[in-house]
SEROVO-664125 format. One record per residue (C-alpha): residue number from 1; residue in one letter; x, y, z. Coordinates in nm, 2 decimals. Example, Ala and Ser with C-alpha at 12.3 -4.5 7.8 and 13.67 -1.06 7.14 Angstrom:
2
<atom seq="1" type="A" xx="1.23" yy="-0.45" zz="0.78"/>
<atom seq="2" type="S" xx="1.37" yy="-0.11" zz="0.71"/>
END
This chain:
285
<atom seq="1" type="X" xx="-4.31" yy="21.58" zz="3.33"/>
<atom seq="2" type="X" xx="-4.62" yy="21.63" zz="3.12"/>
<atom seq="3" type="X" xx="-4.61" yy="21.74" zz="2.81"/>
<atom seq="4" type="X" xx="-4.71" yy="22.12" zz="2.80"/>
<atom seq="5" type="X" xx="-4.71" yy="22.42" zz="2.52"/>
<atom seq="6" type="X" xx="-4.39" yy="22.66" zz="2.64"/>
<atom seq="7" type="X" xx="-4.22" yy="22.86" zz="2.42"/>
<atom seq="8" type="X" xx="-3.86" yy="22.85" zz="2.33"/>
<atom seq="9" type="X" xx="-3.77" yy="23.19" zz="2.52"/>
<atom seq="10" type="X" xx="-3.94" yy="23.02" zz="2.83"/>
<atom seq="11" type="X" xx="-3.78" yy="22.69" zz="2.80"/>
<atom seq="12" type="X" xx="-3.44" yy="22.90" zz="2.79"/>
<atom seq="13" type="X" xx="-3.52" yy="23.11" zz="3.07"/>
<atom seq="14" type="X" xx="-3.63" yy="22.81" zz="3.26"/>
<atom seq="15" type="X" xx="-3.31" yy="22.63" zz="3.18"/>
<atom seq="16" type="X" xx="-3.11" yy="22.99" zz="3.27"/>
<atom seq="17" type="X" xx="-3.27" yy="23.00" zz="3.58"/>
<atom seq="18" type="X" xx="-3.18" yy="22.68" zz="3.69"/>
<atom seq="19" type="X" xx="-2.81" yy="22.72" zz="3.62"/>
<atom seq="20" type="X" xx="-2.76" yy="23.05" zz="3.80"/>
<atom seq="21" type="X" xx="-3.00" yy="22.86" zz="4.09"/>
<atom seq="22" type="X" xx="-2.71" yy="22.61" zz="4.07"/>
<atom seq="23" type="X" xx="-2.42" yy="22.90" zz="4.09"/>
<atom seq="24" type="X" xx="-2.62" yy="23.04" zz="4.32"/>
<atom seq="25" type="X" xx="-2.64" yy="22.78" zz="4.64"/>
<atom seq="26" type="X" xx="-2.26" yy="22.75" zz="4.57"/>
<atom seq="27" type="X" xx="-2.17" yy="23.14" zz="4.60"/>
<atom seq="28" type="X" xx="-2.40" yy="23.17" zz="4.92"/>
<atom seq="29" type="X" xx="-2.24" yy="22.88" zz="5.10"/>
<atom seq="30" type="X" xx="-1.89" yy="23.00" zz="5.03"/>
<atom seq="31" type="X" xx="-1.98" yy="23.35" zz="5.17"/>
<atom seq="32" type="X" xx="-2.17" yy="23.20" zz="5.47"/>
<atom seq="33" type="X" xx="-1.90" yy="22.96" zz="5.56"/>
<atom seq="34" type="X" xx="-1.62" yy="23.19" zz="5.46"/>
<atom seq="35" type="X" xx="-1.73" yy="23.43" zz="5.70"/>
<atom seq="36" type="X" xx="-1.86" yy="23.16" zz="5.93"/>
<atom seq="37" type="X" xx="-1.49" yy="23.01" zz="5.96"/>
<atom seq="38" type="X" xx="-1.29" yy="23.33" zz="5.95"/>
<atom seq="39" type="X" xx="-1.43" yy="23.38" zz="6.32"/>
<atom seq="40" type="X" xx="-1.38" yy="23.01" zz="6.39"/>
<atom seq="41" type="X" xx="-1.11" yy="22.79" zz="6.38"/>
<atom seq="42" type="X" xx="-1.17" yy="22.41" zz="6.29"/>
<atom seq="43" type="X" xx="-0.95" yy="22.14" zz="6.36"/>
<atom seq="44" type="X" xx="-0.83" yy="22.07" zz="6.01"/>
<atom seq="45" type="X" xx="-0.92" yy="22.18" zz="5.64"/>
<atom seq="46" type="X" xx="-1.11" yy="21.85" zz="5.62"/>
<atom seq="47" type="X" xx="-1.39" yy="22.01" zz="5.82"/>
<atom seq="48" type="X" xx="-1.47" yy="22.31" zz="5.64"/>
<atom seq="49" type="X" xx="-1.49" yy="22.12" zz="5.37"/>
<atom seq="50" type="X" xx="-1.74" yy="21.86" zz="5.48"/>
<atom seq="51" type="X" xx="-1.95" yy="22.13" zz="5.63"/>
<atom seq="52" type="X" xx="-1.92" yy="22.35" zz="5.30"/>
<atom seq="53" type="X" xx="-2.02" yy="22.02" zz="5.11"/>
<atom seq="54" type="X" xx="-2.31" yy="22.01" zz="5.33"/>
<atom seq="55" type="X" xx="-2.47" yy="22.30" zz="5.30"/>
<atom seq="56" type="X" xx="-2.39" yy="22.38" zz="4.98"/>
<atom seq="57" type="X" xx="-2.60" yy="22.05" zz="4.91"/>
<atom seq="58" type="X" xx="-2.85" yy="22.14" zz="5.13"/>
<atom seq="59" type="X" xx="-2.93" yy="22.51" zz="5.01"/>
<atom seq="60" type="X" xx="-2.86" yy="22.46" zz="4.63"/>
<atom seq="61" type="X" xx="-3.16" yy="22.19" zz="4.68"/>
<atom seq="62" type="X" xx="-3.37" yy="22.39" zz="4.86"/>
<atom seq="63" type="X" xx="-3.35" yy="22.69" zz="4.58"/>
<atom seq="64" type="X" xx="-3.45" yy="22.42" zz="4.35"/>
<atom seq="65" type="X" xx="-3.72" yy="22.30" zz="4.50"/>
<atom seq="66" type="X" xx="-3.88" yy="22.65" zz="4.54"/>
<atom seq="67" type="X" xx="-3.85" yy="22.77" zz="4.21"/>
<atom seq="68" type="X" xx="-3.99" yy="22.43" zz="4.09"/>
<atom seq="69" type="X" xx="-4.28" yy="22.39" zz="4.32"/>
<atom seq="70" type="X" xx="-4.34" yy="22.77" zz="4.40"/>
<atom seq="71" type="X" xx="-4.27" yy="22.95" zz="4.05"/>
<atom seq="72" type="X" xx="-4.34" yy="22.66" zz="3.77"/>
<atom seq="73" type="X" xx="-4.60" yy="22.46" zz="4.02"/>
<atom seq="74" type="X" xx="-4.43" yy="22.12" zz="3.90"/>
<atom seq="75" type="X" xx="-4.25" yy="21.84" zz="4.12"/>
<atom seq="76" type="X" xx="-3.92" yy="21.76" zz="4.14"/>
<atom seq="77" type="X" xx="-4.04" yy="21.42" zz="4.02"/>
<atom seq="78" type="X" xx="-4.13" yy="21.59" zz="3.71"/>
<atom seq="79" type="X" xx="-3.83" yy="21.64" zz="3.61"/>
<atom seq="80" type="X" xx="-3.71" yy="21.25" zz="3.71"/>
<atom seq="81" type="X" xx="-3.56" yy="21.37" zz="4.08"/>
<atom seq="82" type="X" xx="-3.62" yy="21.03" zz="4.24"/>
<atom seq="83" type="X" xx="-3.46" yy="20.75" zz="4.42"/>
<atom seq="84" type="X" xx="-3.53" yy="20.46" zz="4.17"/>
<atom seq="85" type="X" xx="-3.18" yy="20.29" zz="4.14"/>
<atom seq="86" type="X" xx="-3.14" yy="20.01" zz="3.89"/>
<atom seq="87" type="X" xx="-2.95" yy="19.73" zz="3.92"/>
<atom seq="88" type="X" xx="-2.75" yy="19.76" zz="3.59"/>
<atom seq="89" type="X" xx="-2.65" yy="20.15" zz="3.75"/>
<atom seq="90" type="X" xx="-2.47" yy="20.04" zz="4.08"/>
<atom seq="91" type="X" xx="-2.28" yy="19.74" zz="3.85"/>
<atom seq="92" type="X" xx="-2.18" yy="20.08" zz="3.64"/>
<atom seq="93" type="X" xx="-2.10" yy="20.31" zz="3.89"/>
<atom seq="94" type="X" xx="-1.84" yy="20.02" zz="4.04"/>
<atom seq="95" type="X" xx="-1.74" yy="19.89" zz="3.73"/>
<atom seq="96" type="X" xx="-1.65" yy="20.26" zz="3.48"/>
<atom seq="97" type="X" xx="-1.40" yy="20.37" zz="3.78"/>
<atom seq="98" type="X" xx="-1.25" yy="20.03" zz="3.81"/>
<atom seq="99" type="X" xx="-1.15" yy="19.96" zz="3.43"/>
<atom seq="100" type="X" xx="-1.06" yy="20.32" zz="3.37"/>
<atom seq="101" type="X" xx="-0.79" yy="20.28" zz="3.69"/>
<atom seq="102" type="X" xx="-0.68" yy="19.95" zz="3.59"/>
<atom seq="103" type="X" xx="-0.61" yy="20.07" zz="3.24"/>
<atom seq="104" type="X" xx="-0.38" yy="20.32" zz="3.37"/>
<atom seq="105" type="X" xx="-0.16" yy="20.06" zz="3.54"/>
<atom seq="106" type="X" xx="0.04" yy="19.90" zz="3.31"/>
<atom seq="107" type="X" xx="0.16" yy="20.32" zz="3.26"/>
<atom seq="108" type="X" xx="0.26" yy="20.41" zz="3.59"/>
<atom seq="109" type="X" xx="0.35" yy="20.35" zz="3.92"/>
<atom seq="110" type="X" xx="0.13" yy="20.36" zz="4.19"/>
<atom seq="111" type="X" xx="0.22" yy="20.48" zz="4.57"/>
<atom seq="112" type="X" xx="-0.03" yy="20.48" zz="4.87"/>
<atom seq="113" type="X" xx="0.05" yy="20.76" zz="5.14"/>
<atom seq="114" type="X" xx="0.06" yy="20.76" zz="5.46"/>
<atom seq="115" type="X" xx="-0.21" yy="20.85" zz="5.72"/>
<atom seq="116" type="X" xx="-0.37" yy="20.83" zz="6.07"/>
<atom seq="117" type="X" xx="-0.71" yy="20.73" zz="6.14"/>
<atom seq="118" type="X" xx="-0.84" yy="20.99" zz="6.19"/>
<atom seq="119" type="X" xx="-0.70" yy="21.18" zz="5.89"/>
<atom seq="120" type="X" xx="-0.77" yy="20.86" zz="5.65"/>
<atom seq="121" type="X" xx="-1.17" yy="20.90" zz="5.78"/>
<atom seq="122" type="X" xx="-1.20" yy="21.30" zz="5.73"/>
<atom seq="123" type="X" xx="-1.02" yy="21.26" zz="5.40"/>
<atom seq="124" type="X" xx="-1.29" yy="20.97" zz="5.28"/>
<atom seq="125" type="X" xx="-1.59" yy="21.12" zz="5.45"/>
<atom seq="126" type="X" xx="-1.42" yy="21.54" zz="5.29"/>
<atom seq="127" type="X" xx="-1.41" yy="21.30" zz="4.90"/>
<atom seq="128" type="X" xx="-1.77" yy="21.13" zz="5.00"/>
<atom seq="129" type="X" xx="-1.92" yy="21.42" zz="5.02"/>
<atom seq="130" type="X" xx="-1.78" yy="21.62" zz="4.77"/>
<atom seq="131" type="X" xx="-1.84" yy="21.39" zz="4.51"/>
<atom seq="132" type="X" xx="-2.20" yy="21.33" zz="4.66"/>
<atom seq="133" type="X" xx="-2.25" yy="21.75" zz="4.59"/>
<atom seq="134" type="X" xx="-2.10" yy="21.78" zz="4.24"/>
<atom seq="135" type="X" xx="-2.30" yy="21.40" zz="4.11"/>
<atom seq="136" type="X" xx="-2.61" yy="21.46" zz="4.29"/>
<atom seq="137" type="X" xx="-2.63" yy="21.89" zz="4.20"/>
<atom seq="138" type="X" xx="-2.49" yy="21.84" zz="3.87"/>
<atom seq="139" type="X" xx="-2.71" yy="21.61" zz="3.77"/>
<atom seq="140" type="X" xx="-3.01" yy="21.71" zz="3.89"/>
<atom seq="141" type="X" xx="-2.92" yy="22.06" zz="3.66"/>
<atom seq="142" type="X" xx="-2.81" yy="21.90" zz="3.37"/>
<atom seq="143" type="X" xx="-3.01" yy="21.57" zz="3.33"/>
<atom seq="144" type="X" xx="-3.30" yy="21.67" zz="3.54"/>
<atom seq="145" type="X" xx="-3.40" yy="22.00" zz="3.48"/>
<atom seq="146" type="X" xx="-3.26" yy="22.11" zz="3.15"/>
<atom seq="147" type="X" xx="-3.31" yy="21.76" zz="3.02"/>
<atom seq="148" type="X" xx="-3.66" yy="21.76" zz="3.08"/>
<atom seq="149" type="X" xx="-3.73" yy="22.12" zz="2.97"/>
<atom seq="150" type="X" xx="-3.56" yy="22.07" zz="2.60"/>
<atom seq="151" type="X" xx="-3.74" yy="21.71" zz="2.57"/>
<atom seq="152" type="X" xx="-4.07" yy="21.90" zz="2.64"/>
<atom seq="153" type="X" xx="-4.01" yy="22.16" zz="2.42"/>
<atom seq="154" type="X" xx="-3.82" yy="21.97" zz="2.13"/>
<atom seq="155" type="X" xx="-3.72" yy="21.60" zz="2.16"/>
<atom seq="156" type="X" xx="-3.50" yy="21.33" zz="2.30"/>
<atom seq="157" type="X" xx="-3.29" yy="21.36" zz="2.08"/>
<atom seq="158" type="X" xx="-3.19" yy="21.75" zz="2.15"/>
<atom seq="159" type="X" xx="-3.23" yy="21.65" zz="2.54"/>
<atom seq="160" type="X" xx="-2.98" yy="21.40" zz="2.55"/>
<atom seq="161" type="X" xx="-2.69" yy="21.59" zz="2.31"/>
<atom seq="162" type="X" xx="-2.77" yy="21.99" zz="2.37"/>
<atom seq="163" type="X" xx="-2.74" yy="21.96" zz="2.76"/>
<atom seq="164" type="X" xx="-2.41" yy="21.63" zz="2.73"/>
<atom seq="165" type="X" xx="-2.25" yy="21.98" zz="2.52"/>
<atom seq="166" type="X" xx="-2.31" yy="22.21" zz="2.78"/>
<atom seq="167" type="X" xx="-2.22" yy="21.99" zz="3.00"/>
<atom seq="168" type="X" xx="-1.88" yy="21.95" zz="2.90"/>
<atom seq="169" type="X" xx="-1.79" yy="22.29" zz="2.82"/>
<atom seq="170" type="X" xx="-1.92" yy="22.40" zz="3.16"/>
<atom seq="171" type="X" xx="-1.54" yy="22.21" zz="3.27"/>
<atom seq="172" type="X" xx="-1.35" yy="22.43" zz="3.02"/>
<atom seq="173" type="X" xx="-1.26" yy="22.68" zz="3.38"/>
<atom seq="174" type="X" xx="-1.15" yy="22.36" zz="3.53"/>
<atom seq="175" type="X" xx="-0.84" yy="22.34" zz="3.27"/>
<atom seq="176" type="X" xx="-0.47" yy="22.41" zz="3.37"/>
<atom seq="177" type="X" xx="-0.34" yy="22.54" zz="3.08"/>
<atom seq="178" type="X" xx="-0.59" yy="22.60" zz="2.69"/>
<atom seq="179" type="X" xx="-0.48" yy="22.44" zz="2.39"/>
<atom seq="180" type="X" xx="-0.66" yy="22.40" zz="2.08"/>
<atom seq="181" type="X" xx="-0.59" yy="22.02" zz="2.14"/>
<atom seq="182" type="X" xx="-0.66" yy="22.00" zz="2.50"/>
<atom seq="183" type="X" xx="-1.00" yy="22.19" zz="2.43"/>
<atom seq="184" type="X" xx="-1.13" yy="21.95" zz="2.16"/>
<atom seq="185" type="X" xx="-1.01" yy="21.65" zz="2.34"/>
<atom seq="186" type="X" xx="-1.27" yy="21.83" zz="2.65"/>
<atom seq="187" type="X" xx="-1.51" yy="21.86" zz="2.44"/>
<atom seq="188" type="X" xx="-1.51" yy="21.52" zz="2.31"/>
<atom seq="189" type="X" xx="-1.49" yy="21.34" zz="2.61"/>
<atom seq="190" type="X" xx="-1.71" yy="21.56" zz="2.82"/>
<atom seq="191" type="X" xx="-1.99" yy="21.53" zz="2.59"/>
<atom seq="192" type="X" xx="-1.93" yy="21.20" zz="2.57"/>
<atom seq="193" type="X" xx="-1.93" yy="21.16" zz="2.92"/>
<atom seq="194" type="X" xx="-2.26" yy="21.39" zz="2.92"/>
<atom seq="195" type="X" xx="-2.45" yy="21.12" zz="2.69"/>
<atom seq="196" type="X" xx="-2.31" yy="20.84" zz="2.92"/>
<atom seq="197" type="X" xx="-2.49" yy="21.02" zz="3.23"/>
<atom seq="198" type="X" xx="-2.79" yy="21.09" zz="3.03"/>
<atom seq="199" type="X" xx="-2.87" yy="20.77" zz="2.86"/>
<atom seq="200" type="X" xx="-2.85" yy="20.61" zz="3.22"/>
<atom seq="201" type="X" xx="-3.10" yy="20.92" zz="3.39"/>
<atom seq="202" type="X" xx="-3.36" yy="20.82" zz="3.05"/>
<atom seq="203" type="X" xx="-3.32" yy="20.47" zz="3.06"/>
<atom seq="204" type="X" xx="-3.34" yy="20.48" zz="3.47"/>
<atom seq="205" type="X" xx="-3.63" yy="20.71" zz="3.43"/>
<atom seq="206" type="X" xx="-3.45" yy="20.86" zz="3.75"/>
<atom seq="207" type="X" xx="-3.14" yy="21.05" zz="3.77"/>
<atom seq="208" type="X" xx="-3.06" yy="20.89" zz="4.06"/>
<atom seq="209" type="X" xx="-2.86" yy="20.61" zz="3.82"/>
<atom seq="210" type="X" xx="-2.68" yy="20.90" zz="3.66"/>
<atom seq="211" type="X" xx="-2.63" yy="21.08" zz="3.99"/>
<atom seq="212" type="X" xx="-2.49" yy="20.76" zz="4.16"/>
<atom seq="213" type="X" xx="-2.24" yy="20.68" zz="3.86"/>
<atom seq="214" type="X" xx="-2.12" yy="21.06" zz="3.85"/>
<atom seq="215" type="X" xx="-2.10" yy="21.06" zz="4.24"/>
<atom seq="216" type="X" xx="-1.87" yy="20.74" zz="4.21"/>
<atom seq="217" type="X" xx="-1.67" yy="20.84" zz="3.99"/>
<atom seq="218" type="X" xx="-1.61" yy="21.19" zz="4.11"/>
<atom seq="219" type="X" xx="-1.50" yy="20.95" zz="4.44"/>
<atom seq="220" type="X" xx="-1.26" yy="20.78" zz="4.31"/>
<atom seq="221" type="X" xx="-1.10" yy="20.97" zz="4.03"/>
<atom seq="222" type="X" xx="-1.16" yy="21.32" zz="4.12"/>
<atom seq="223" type="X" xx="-1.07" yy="21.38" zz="4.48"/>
<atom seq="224" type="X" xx="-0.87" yy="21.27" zz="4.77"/>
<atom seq="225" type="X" xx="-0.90" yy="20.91" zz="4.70"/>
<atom seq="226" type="X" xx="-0.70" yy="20.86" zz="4.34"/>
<atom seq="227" type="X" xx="-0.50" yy="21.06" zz="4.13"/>
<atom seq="228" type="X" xx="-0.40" yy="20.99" zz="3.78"/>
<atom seq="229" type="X" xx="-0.11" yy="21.22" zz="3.67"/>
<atom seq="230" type="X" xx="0.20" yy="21.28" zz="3.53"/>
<atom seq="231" type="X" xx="0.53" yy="21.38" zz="3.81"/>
<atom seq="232" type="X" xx="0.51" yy="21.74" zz="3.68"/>
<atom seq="233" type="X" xx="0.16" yy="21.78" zz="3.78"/>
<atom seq="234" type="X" xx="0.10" yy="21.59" zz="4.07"/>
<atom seq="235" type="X" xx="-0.02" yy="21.76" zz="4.31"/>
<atom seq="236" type="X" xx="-0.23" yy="21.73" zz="4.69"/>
<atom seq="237" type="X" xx="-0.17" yy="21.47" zz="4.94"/>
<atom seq="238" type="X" xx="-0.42" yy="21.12" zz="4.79"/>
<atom seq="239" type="X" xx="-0.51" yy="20.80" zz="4.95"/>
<atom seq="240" type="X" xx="-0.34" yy="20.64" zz="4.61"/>
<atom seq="241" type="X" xx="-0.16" yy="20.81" zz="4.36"/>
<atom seq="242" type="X" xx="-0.11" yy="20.67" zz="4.02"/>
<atom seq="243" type="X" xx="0.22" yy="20.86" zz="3.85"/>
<atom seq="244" type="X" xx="0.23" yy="20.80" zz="3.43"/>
<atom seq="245" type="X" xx="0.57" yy="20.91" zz="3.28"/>
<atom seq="246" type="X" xx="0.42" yy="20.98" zz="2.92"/>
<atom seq="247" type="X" xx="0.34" yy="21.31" zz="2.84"/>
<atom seq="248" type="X" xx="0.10" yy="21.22" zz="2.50"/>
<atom seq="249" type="X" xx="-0.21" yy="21.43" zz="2.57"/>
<atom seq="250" type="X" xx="-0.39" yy="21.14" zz="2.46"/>
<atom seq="251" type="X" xx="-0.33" yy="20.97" zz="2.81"/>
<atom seq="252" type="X" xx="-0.28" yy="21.27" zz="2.98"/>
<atom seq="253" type="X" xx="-0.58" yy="21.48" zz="2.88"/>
<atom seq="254" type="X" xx="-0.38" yy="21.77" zz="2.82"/>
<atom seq="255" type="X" xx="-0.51" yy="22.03" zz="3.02"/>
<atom seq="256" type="X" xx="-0.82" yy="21.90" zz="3.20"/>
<atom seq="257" type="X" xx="-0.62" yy="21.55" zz="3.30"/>
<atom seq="258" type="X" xx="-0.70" yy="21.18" zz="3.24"/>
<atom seq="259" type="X" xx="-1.08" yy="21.24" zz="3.26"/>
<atom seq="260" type="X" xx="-1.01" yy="21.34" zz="2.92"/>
<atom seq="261" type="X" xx="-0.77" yy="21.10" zz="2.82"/>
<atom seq="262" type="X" xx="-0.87" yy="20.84" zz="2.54"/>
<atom seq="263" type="X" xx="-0.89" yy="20.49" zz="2.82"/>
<atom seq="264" type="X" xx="-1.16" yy="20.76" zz="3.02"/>
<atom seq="265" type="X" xx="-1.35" yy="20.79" zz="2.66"/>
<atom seq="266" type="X" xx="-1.37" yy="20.43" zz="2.57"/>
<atom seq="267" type="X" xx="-1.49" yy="20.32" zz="2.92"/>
<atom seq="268" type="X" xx="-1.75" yy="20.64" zz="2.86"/>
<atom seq="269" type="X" xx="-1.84" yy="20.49" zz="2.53"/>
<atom seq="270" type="X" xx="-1.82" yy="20.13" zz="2.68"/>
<atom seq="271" type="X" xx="-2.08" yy="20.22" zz="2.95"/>
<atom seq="272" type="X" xx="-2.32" yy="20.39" zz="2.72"/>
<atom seq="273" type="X" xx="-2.35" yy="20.03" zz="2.56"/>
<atom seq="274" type="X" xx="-2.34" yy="19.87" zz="2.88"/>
<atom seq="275" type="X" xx="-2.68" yy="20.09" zz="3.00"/>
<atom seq="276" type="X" xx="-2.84" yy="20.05" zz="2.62"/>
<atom seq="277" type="X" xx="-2.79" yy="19.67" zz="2.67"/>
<atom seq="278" type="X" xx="-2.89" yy="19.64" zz="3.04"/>
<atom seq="279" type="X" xx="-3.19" yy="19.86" zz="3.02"/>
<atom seq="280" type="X" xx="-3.30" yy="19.65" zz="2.69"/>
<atom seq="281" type="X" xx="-3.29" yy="19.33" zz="2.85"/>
<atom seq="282" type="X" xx="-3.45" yy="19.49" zz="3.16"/>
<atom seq="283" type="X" xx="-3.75" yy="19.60" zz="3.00"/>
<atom seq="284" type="X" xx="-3.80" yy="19.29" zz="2.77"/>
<atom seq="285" type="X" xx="-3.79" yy="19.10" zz="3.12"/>
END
């Protein structure tokens, strides 16, 4: 993206836009396939998930891509929406959800359940797809668009931190139950995790690298494939399900679970080094 004179009620409007753009394609996919499915009766809730995944994707995309190329006359590549994967960002987005798991063992106990073919391939393709939605959207709002609009207006320094603060609070609806500690330990560890997925979108110059670690991760840790919890809170039906007895918030996450938890923050603070150190020695090379 060019650097170009906007104002700072622009670049906010700009940014505003986006976000309710982003709201958007996920309202008008639930109302379409709500009504869609209320007529129609699928096999399983697996489906209506992958198809919601799918167009939710699809339309949220689309709104982009007009207001981009139709309203601001830029490209999506302007704003670093490309496929340009680096090497150092697939090792990452194997390696963050891997320690972080491990860590948790020596807590817990872990138990695989039971299931068919069949319902073991909706259940990965249902968790593919919905991680693919929240990495690939998510980061496309937060470290492509708003990124690139504060960096053009301010500096990298205000794009990296201002949008990695949004980013986490934007999870605060996500929590189970608000406490003062639960909250900070959010914030912390979701801005953390925000600076993670933007030093690897800058260093990348893609946010592909950042979209394929968040998409990854989301995979493993987030739905159908792993869950990290305490007995009191477990909940759904996983592939793999990793019960800890202590209650400490500091492993737990309090309210917003172990994405929060201090083992999830140092492998956050672990990978920002990683992608520093990688990227270094990859443009040095």
């Amino acid at each position: 993206m060019q650097k170009y004179k906007i104002s700072t009620a622009k670049t906010l409007g700009c940014a505003g836009i986006y976000f309710l753009l982003f709201l958007a394609g996920d309202l008008f996919c639930s109302l379409v396939f709500d009504l869609i499915f209320s007529a129609i009766t699928l096999p399983s809730s697996e489906w209506y998930v992958i198809l919601r995944m799918l167009g939710c994707l699809v339309f949220t995309f689309f709104f982009f891509w007009c207001y981009t190329t139709k309203c601001l006359h830029l490209k999506m590549e302007d704003f670093g929406i490309t496929f340009q994967l680096r090497k150092w960002g697939i090792i990452l987005a194997v390696l963050l959800p891997t320690f972080v798991a491990a860590a948790f063992l020596p807590f817990g106990k872990m138990e695989r359940n039971e299931f068919s073919f069949g319902e073991l391939v909706l259940a990965v393709t249902a968790s593919a797809l919905t991680a693919l939605k929240a990495g690939l959207l998510e980061e496309m709002l937060f470290r492509g668009f708003i990124m690139k609009l504060l960096e053009n207006r301010w500096n990298q320094l205000t794009a990296i931190l201002l949008p990695s603060v949004i980013f986490g609070m934007a999870h605060l609806p996500a929590m189970e139950q608000f406490t003062v500690d639960g909250v900070l330990l959010l914030a912390v560890s979701g801005t953390l995790v925000g600076i993670m997925f933007s030093l690897a979108a800058y260093r990348g110059r893609s946010i592909s690298n950042s979209a394929l670690i968040h998409a990854v991760w989301n995979f493993v840790m987030v739905t159908s494939i792993l869950h990290i919890t305490t007995a009191q809170e477990a909940y759904g039906k996983p592939l793999f399900q990793l019960t800890i007895p202590s209650d400490h918030i500091l492993l737990t996450g309090a309210g917003f679970g172990t994405e929060a938890s201090i083992i999830a923050m140092i492998g956050y603070a672990a990978a920002c080094v990683f992608i520093l150190l990688c990227s270094k020695r990859e443009i040095s090379g």
